[in-house]
N, C-alpha and C positions, 0 to 999 in steps of 0.2 A: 872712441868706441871700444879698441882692443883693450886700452888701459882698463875702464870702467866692468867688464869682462872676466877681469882677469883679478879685479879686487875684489868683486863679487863671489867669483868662486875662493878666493881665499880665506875671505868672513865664513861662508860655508863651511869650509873645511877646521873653520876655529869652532864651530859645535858642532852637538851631537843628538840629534831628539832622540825623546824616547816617548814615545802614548805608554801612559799607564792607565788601563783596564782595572777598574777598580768596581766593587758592588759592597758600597756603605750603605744602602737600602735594599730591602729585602727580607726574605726569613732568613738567609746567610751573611748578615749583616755583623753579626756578632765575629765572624769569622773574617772578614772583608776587612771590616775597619783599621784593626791592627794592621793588616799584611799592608793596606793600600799606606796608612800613617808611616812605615816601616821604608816602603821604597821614597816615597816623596826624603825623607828624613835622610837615607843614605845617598840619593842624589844630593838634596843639599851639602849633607857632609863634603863630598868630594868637589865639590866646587870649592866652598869656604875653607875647608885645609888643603887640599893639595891645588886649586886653581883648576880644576876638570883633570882630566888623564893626560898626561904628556902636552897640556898649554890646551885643548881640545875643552871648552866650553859643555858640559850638557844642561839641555833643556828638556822641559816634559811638558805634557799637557793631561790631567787626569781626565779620563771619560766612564759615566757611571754607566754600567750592562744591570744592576739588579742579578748579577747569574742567570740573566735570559738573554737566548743565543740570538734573535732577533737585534735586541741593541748593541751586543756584540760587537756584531757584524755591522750595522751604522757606523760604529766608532773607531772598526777598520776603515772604513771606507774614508770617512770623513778625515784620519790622522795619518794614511801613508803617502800621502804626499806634504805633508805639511812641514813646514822650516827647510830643512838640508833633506829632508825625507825621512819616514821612520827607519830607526836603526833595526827595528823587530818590532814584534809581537810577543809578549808572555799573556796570551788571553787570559789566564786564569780560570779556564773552562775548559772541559773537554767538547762540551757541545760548542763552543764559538769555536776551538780546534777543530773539528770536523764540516763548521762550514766554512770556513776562512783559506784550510789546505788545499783545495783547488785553486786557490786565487793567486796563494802566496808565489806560484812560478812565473803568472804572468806578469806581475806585479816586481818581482825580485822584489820579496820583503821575506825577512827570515822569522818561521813564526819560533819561539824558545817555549817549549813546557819543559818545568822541571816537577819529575812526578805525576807527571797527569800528561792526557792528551791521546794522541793515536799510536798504539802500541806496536801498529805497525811501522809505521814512521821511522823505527829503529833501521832497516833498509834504506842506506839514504842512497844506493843507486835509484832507487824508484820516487822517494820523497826528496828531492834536495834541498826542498826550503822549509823545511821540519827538522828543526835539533830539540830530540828530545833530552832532558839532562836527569841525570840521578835516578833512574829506571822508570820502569816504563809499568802498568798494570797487571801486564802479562807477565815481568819480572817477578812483581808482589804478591801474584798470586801463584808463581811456581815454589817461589819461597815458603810458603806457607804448607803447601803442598808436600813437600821436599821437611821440611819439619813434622810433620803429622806422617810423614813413611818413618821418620826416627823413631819418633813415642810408640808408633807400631811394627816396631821391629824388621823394618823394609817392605809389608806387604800390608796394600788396603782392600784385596779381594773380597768381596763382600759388604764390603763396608758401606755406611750410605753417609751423603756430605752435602750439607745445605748449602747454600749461596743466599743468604740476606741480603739484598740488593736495592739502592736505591736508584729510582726505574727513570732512568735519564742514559746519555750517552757514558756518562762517568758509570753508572752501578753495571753496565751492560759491558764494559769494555774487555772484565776479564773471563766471560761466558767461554767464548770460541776454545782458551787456554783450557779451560777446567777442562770441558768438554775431549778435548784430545786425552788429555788428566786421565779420565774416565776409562776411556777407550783401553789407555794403555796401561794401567793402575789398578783395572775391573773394580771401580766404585762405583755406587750409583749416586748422580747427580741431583742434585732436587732445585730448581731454580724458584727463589719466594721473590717477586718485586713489591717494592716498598714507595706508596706515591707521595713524591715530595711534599713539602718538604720533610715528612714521618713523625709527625708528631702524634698519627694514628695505626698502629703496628697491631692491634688486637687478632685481626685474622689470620697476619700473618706469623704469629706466633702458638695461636692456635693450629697451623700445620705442621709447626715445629712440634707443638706437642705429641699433635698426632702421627707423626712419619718417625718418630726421635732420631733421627739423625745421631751418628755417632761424633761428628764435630758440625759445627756452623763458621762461617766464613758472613763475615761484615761488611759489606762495602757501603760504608753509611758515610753522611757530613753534616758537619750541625749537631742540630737536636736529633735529626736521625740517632745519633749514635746512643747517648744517654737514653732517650727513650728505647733502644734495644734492651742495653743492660737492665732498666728496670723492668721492663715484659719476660725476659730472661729470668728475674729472681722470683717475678710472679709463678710464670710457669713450672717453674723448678728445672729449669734447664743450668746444667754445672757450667760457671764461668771458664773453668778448665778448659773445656770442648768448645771455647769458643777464640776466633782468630777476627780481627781486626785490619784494616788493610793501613797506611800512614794517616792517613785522616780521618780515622776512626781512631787515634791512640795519644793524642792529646790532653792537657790538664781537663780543658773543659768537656770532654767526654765524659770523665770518669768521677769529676769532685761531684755533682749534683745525686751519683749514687753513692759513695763515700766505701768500709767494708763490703757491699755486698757486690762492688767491682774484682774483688782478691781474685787472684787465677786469670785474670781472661789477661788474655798474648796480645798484641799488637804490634806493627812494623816499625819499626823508627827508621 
């Protein structure tokens, strides 16, 4: 029995799962496919050239969410016990983030966003099974912030500043940040939500026209984005004055507008 035990746990210890959360269907599918073809591809790699990491086998299981936090969250459920147990989480959501990080401590499963996710989280005495990687929302959008006090000579007193938003847990994430922004900046903020997936932006660019905002702030994905810039050259709102958050600042953002994307900023 102890022998049997004790082989057991060493087969274990020779992999390593990983759940990959992937959405090849969907209106973010166009975005999805690559990323999810991209980790299966790099797992493979590392098996077939280097034999897994240090002799350690990985294994994965893809699970489709669609970018809806409902199957998400099934596809935690169903993968963090599964093989050796999951190594993490990369939801690839912020909403499947924000329902999964309660779970993640009872659970000991480490959720990983890199770019995305809960921007609080960056506190890991309070979050400790959230590592978020490569900043956080609230980074991207100080950043932005912190550029647009340069072009304005250190002071946005008076000035007023949209938020373009696509109206999910992602577009809402860097609200709280602006909003201090505001407070201590004296800009005034203007919040426009944009309902998924944004392939209909008409109204909300008609308050752009009407408030004119001295800059606009993006937080689009997909077709969101593209369909900004083109309601932007309709309206005559100057590329210039417009800021893009990392997932609004991609090839395919900008090729479907082609010149009349010139000037507009984005995060890489």
């Amino acid at each position: 029995g102890a022998s049997s035990i004790a082989t057991s746990a060493f087969a274990q210890a020779k992999e390593q799962f990983f759940p990959l959360l992937s959405y090849r269907t969907g209106p973010y599918a166009p975005n999805g496919v690559p990323w999810a073809n991209g980790k299966q591809d790099y797992i493979k790699m590392i098996n077939a050239r280097d034999g897994g990491i240090n002799g350690v086998k990985l294994t994965f299981e893809e699970c489709e969410t669609g970018y809806m936090t409902d199957r998400g969250v099934e596809c935690y459920e169903r993968l963090k016990g599964k093989g050796s147990g999951a190594s993490g989480f990369d939801t690839q959501s912020t909403g499947i983030t924000f329902a999964t990080s309660d779970k993640a401590p009872g659970d000991k499963v480490p959720l990983v966003t890199m770019g995305y996710g809960l921007s609080q989280s960056a506190d890991g005495r309070v979050f400790e099974w959230n590592f978020p990687l490569l900043g956080s929302y609230w980074t991207a959008a100080d950043s932005m912030i912190q550029d647009i006090l340069k072009k304005e000579k250190g002071s946005l007193k008076g000035k007023k500043i949209a938020l373009v938003y696509h109206d999910s847990p992602f577009g809402k994430e860097p609200i709280p940040l602006l909003q201090e922004r505001a407070k201590l900046n004296g800009f005034e903020l203007t919040l426009i939500p944009v309902t998924a997936p944004g392939v209909e932006q008409k109204s909300a660019w008609l308050q752009v026209r009407q408030q004119r905002p001295d800059f606009v702030m993006l937080w689009g994905w997909g077709v969101m984005n593209s369909t900004a810039l083109k309601e932007a050259i309709a309206t005559g709102y100057p590329r210039e004055k417009m800021y893009g958050v990392w997932w609004a600042g991609a090839e395919p953002d900008v090729r479907d507008v082609g010149a009349g994307a010139k000037g507009y900023h984005a995060l890489a």
